[in-house]
PLY file of the C-alpha trace (Angstrom):
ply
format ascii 1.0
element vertex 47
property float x
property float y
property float z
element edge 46
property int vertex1
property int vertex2
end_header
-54.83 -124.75 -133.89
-58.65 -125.48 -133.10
-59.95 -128.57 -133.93
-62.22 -128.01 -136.60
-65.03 -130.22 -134.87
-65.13 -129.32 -131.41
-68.13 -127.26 -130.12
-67.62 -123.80 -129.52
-69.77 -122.59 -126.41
-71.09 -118.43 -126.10
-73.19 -116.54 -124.76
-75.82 -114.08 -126.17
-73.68 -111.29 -125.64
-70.76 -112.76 -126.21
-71.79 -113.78 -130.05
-73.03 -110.22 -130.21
-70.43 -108.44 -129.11
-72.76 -106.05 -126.49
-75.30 -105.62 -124.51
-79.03 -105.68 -125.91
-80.73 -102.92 -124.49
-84.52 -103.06 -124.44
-84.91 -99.58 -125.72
-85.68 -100.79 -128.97
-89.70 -102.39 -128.00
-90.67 -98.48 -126.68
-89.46 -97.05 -129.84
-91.55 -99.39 -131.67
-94.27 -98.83 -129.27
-94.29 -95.13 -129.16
-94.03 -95.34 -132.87
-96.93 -97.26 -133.41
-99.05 -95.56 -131.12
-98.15 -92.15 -132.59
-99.14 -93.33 -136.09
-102.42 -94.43 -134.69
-102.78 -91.11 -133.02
-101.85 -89.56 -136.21
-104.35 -91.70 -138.79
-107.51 -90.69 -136.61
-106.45 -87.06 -136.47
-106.54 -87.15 -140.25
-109.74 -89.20 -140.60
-111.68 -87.45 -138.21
-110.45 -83.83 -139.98
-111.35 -85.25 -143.85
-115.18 -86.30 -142.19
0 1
1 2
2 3
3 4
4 5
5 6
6 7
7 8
8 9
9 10
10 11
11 12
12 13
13 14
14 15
15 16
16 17
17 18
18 19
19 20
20 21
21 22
22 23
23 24
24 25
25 26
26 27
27 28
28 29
29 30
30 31
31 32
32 33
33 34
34 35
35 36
36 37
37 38
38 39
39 40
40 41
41 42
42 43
43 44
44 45
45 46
């Protein structure tokens, strides 16, 4: 058995069982920009 106090050392993928792709910060991006795109389309139609 482990001992119970001894330091157990992993990394970033390890603890998260996978990779991390970066895919996630365009989505958000593109998303953001889309609904910005979107709200001035609607206020510039209601004017």
């Amino acid at each position: 058995m482990a001992d119970e106090n001894e330091t157990v050392h992993r990394s970033t993928e390890q603890a998260r069982a996978g990779a991390t792709p970066h895919m996630t910060r365009y989505i958000l991006g593109f998303s953001l920009v889309l609904v910005v795109v979107i709200f001035a389309i609607l206020v510039l139609v209601r004017v």
